[in-house]
Z-matrix of the N, CA and C atoms (Angstrom, degrees):
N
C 1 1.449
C 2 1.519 1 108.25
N 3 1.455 2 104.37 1 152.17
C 4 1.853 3 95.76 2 -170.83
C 5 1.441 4 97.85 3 -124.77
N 6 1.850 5 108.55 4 129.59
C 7 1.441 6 110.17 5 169.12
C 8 1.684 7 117.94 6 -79.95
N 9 1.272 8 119.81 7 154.29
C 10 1.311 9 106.40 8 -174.78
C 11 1.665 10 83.91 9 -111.23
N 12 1.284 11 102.00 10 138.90
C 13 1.995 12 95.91 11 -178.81
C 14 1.369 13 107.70 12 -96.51
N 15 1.066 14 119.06 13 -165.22
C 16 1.912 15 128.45 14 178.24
C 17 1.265 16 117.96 15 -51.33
N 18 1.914 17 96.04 16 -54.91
C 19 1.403 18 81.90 17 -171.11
C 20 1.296 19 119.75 18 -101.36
N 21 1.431 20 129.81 19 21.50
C 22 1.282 21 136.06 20 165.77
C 23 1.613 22 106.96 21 -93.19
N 24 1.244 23 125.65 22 -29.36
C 25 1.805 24 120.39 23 165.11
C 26 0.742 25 92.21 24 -74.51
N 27 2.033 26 162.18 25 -36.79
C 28 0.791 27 144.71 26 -140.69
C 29 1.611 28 96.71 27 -73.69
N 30 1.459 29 124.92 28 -45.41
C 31 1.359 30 135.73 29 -155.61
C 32 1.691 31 95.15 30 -91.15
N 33 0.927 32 146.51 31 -19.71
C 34 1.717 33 139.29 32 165.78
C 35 1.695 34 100.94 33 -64.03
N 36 1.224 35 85.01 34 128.03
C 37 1.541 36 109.19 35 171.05
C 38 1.607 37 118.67 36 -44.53
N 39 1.086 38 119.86 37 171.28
C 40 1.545 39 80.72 38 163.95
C 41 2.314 40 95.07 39 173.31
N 42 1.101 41 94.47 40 149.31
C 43 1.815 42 104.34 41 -164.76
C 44 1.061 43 100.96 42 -130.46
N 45 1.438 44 125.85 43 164.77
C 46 1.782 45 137.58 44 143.49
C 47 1.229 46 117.24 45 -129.24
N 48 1.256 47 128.32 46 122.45
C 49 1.514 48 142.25 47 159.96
C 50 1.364 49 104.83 48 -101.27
N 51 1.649 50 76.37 49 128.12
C 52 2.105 51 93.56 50 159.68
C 53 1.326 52 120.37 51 -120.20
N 54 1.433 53 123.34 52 158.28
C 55 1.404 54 124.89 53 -167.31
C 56 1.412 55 82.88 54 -168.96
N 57 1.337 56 111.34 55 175.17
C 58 1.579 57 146.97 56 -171.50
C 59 1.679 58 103.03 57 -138.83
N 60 1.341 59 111.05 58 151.68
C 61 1.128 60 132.01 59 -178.17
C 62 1.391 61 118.39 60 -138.41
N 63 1.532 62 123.59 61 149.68
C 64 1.437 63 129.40 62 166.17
C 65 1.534 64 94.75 63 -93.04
N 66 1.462 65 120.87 64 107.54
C 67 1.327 66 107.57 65 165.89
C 68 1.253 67 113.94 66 -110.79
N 69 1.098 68 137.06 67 55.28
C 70 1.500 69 141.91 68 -167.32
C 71 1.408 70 115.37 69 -83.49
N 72 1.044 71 106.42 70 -46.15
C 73 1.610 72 131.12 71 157.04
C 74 1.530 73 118.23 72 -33.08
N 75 1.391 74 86.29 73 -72.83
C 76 1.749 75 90.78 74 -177.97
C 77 1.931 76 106.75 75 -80.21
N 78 1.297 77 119.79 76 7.21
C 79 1.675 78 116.88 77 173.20
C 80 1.700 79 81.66 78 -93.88
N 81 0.836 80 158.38 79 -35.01
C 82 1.839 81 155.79 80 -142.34
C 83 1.438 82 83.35 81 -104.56
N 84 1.415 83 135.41 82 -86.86
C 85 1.045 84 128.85 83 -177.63
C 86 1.930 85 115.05 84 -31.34
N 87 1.106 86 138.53 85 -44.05
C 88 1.409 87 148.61 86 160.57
C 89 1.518 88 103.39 87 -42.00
N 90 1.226 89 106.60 88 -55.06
C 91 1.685 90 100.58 89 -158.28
C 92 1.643 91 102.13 90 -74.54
N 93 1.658 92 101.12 91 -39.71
C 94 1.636 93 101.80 92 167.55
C 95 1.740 94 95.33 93 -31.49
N 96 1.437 95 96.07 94 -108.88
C 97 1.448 96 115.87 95 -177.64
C 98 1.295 97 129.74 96 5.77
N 99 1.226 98 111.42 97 -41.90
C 100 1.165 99 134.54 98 173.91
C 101 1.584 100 123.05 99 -86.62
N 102 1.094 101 121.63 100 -30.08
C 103 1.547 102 130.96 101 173.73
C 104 1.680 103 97.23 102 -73.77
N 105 1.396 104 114.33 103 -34.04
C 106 1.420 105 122.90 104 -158.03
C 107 1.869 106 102.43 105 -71.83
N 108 1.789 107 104.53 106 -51.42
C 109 1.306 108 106.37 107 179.73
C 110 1.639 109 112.87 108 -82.84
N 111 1.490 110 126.55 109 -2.94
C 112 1.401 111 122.60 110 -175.09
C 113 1.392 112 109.15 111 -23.41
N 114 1.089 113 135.95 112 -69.23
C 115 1.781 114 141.43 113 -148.73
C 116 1.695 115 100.57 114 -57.71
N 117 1.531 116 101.99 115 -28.97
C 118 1.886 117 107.83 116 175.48
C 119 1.255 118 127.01 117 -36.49
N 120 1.842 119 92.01 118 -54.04
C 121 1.267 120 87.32 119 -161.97
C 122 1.656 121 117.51 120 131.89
N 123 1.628 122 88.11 121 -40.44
C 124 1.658 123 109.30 122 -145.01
C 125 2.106 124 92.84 123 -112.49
N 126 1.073 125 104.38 124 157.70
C 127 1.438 126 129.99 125 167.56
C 128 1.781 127 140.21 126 -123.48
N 129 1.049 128 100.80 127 135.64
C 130 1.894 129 90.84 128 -172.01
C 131 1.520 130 89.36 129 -104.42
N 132 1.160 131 105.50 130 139.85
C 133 1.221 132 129.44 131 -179.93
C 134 1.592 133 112.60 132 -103.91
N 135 1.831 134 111.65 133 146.25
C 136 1.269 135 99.92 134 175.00
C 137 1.593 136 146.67 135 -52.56
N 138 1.555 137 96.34 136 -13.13
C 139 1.407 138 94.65 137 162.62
C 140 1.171 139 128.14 138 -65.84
N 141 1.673 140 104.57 139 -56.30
C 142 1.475 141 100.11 140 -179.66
C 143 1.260 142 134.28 141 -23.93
N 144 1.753 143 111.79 142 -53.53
C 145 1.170 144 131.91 143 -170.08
C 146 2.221 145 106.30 144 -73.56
N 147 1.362 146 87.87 145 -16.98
C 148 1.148 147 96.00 146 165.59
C 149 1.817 148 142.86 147 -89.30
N 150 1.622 149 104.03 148 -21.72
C 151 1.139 150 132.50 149 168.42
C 152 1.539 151 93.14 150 -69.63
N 153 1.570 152 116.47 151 -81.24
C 154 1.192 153 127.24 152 -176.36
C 155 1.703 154 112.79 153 -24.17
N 156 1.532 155 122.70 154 -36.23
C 157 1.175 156 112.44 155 -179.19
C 158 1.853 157 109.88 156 -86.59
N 159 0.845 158 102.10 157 -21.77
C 160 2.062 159 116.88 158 -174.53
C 161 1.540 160 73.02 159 -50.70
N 162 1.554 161 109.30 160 -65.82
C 163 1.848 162 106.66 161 -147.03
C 164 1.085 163 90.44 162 -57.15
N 165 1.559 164 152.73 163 -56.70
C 166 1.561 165 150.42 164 -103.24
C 167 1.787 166 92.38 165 -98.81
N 168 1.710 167 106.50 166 -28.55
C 169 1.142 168 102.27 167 -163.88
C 170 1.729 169 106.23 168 -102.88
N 171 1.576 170 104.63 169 -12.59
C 172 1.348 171 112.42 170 159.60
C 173 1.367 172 126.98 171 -51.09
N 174 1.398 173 110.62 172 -40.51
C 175 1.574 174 126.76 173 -179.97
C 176 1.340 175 108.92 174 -59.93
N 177 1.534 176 96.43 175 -69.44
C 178 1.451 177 105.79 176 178.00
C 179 1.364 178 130.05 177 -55.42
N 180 0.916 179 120.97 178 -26.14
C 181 2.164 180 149.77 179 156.71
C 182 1.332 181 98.63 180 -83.81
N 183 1.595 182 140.17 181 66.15
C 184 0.971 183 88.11 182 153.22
C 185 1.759 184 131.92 183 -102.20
N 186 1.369 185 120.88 184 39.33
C 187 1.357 186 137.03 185 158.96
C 188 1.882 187 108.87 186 -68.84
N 189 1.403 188 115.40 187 -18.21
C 190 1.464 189 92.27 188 170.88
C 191 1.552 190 108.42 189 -128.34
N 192 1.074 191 109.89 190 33.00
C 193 1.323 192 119.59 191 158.78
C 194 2.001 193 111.18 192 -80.07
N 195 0.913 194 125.60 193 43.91
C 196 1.310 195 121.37 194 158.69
C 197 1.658 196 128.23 195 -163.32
N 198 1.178 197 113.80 196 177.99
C 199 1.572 198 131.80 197 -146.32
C 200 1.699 199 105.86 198 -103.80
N 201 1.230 200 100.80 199 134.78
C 202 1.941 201 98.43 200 -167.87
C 203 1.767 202 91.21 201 -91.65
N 204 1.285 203 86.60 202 126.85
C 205 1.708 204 97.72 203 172.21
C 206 1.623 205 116.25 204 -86.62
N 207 0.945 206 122.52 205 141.76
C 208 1.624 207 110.37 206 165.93
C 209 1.599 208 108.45 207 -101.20
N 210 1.281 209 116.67 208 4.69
C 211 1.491 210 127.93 209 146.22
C 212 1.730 211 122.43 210 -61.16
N 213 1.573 212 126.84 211 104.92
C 214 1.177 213 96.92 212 169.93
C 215 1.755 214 100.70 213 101.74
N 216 1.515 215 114.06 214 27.47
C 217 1.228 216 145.59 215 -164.96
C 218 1.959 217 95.03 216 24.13
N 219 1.403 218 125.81 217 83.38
C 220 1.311 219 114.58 218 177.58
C 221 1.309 220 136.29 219 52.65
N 222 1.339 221 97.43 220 13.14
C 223 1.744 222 92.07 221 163.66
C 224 1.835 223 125.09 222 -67.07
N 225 0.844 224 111.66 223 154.39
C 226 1.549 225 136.73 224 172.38
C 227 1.456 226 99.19 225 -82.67
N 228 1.729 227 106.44 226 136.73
C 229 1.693 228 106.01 227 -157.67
C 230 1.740 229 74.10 228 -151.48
N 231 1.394 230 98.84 229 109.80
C 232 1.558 231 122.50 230 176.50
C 233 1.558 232 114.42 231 -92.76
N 234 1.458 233 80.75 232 125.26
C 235 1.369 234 97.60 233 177.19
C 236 1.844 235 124.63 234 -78.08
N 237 1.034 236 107.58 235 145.43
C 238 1.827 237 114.81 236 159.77
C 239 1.619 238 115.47 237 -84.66
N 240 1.106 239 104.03 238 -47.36
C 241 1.573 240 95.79 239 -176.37
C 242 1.580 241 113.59 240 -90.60
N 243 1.310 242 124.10 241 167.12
C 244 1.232 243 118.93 242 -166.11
C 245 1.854 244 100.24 243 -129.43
N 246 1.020 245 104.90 244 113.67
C 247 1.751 246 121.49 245 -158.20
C 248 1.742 247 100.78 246 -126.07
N 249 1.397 248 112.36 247 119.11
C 250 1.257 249 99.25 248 -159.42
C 251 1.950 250 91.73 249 -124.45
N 252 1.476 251 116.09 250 138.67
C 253 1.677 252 112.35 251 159.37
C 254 0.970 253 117.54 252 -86.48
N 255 1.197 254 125.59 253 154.39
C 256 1.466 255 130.75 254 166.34
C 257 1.647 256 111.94 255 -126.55
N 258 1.542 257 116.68 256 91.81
C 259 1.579 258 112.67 257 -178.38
C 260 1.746 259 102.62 258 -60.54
N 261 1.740 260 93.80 259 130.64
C 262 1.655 261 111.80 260 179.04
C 263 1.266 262 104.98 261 -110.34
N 264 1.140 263 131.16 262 128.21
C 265 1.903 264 127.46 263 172.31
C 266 1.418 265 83.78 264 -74.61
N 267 1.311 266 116.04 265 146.66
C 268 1.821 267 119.76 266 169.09
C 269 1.758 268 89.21 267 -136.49
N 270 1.194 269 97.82 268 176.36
C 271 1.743 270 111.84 269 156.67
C 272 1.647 271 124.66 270 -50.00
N 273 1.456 272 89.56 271 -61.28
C 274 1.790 273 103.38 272 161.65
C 275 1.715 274 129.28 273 -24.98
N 276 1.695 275 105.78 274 -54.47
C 277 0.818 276 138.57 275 -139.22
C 278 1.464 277 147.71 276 135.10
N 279 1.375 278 133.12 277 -149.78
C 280 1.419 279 130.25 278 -171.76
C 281 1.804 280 89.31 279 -99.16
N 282 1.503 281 134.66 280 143.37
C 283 1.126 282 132.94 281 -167.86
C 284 1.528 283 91.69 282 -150.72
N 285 1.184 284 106.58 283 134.51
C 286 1.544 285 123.91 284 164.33
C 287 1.988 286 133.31 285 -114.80
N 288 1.217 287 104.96 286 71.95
C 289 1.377 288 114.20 287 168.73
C 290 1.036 289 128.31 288 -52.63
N 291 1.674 290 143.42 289 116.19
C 292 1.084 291 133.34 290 -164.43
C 293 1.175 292 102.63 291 -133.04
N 294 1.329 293 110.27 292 125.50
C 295 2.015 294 132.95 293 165.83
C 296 1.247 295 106.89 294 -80.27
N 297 1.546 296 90.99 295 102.36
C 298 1.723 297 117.66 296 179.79
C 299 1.694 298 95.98 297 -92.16
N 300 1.733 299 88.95 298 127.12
C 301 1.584 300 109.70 299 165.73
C 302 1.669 301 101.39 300 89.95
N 303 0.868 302 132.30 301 10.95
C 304 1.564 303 133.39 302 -170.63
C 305 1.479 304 98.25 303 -24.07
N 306 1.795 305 88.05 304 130.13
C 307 1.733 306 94.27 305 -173.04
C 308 1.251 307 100.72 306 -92.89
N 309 1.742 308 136.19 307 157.69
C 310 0.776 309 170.84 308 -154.65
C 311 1.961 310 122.85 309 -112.29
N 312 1.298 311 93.52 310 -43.04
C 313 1.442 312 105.10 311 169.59
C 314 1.131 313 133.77 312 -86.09
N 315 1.432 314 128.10 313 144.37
C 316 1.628 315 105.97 314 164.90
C 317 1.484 316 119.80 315 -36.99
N 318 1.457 317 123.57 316 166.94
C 319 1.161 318 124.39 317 163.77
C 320 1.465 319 130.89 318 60.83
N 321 1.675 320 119.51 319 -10.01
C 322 1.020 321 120.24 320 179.96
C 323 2.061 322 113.64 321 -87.55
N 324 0.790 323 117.29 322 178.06
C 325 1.705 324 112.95 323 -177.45
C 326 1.751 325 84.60 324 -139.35
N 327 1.739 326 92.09 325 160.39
C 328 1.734 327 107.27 326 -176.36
C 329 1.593 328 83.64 327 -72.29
N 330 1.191 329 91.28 328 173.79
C 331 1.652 330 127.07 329 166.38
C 332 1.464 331 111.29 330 -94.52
């Protein structure tokens, strides 16, 4: 796993956008989901359903699927595969797990 330290985030560019959402839709769709797997055990959580859309719209975008280089006076260097982080608060610290290859299909799991 790779830490990024101070002064290497320090030098990534970096923005915040805010917006609001009606997500009512996708809380109904959850509770489906969830009534559906009850006997599991197991639960999907709002991220998931939220990751799952980053990728859906990654595919379909794929012009903003990529990373600004300061190689190459700032060009944007587009990606094919769709590799997603997910910041985790742990005990450790701030941790970044990333689902390499984000699948696309039903039924498939990352790599």
């Amino acid at each position: 796993m790779r830490r990024a330290g101070v002064t290497e985030s320090a030098a990534i560019p970096t923005f915040t956008v805010t917006t609001t959402a009606d997500v009512d839709a996708l809380l109904d769709m959850r509770r489906e989901a969830n009534h559906g797997i009850a006997a599991s055990g197991e639960k999907l959580s709002v991220n998931a359903f939220l990751v799952r859309a980053v990728a859906l719209a990654l595919a379909e975008h794929p012009e903003i699927n990529a990373t600004y280089s300061d190689e190459g006076r700032g060009q944007a260097l587009l990606h094919e595969r769709i590799n997603i982080g997910i910041a985790v608060d742990a005990p450790s610290g701030l941790m970044i797990p990333v689902l390499l290859r984000f699948p696309l299909r039903e039924g498939e799991a990352p790599s």
